[in-house]
N, C-alpha and C positions, 0 to 999 in steps of 0.2 A: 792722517789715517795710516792705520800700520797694515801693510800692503803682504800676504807672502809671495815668495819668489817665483812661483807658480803659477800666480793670478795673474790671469794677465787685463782685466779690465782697473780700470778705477772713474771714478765719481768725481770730476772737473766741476762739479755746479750747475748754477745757473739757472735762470727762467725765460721762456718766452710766450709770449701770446699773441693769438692773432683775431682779428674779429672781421667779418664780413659781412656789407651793407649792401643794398642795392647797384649800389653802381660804383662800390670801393671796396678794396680791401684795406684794412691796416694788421702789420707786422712787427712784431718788436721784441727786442732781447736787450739784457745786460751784456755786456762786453767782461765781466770779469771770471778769471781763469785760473782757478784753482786746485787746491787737494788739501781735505783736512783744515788745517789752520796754516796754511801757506798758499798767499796769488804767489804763481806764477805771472801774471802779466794783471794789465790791469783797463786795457786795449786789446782784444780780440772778441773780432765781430765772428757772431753765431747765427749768421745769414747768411746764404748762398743764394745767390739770381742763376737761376737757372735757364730763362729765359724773358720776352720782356714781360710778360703776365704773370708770371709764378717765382714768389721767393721762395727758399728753401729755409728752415730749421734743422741744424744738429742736424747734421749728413753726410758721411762720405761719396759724396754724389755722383748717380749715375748720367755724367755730363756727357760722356764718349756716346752712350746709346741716343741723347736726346742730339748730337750733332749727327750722329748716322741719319737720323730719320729725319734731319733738317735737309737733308743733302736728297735722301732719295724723294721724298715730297715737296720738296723745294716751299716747305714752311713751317714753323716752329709749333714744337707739340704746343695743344691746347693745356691747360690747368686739368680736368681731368685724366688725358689721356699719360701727363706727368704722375699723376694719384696713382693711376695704374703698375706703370713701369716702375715707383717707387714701391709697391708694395711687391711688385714680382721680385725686384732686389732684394727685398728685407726677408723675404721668403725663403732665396734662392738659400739665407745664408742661416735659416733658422737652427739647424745643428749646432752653430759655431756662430751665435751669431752678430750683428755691430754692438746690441744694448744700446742702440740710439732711441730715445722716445720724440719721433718727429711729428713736424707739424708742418705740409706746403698750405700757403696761400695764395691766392690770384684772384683773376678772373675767368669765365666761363666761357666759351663761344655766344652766350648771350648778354658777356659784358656785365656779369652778376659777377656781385665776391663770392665766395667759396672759398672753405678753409677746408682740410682733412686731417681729423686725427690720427696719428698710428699708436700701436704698440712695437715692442719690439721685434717683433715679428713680422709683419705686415699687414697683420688687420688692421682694419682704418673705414671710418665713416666720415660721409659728408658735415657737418656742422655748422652752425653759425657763429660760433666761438670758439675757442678750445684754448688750455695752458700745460705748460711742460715743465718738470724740471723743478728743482728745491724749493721754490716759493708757491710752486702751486695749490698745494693745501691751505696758503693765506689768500693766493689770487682768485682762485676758481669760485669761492663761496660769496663772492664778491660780484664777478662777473654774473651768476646764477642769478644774484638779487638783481641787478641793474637792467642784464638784458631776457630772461624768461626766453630764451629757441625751445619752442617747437617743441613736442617728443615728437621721436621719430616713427611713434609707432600709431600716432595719430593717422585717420582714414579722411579723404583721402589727402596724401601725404602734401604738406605745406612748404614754401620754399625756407632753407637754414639761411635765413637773413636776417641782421637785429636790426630794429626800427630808428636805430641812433643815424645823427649826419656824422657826416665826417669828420668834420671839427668835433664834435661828443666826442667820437667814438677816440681821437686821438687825445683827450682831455682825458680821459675815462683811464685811458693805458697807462697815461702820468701818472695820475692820482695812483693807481692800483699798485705799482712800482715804487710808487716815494714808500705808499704803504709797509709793504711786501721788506724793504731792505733794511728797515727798523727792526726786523725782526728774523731773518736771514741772512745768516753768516756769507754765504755763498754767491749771494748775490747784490749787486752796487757794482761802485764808481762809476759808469756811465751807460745810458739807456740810447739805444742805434734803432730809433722809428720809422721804418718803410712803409709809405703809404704809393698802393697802387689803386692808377684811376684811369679811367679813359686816356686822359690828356699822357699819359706813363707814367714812371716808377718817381716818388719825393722822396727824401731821404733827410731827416734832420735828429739831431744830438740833445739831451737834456742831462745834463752831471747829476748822479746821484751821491751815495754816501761812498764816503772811501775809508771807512772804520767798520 
């Protein structure tokens, strides 16, 4: 990608998606790191734990505020109250701002999954699903057929939870991703699965395409 000297953003790749169930979350990205028709790496996770309920997506993360307010409440932001504070960031910087399209996942104070979309900006809605990021034109139409959330504009309003178990729901992220990098440059060599639950944060690897 031919860059001018003035730009100062550029386009690394990449997909992530996150789905939340009743009483889990699941989280997941490619690790591959690019520009154009050049990885840079081929190993960099595009997950940030923010704390132990909430993973983060593609974010310069506002960690400093969420240890402030661990210290003066003497307990870790909740997953919404994290939605918040990341949307006042992305806000703060809307003039100039990251061009991050993120996605936090976790749990709820009622121990429910919850994902939130953003844009680059800091709007962002609750969901039951949501995808980021160069593959997601192949992932999203996928996700729509499989799991059917809710509109949100339904009365009165339903909870954004898909009906899949947990084991589906991390079957479902494979599949969508083996999908997804047959047809995406940008995205492959290896998929970083964070599945949060009651019991806390799993974490396991599945190698995708490296061509």
């Amino acid at each position: 990608m031919a860059l001018r000297g003035d730009w100062v953003y550029e386009n690394n790749g990449g997909t992530c998606v996150a789905i939340a169930g009743s009483d889990y979350c699941v989280v997941a990205a490619d690790t591959r790191l690019s520009v154009g028709y050049s990885i840079y790496t081929r190993d960099y996770s595009k997950i940030c734990k923010l704390c132990d309920s909430s993973p983060l997506f593609l974010l310069p993360s506002p960690l400093t505020a969420s240890t402030i307010y661990q210290h003066q409440h003497n307990k870790q932001m909740s997953c919404p109250a994290m939605a918040r504070l990341l949307s006042n960031t992305l806000y703060y910087k809307r003039f100039f701002p990251y061009y991050t399209f993120n996605i936090l996942g976790g749990l709820d104070n009622e121990g429910k999954g919850c994902v939130y979309s953003y844009d680059a900006v800091g709007s962002y809605e609750r969901v039951g699903y949501s995808c980021q990021g160069t593959g997601g034109a192949l992932i999203m139409p996928v996700l729509d057929n499989q799991l059917k959330s809710p509109s949100p504009l339904l009365l009165p309003a339903r909870d954004a939870v898909t009906p899949l178990s947990e084991s589906e729901a991390v079957d479902l992220v494979k599949d969508v991703f083996a999908s997804a990098t047959e047809r995406d440059i940008y995205t492959g060599d290896k998929l970083e699965i964070i599945v949060v639950n009651a019991s806390g944060i799993r974490q396991e690897f599945l190698d995708l395409r490296k061509d």
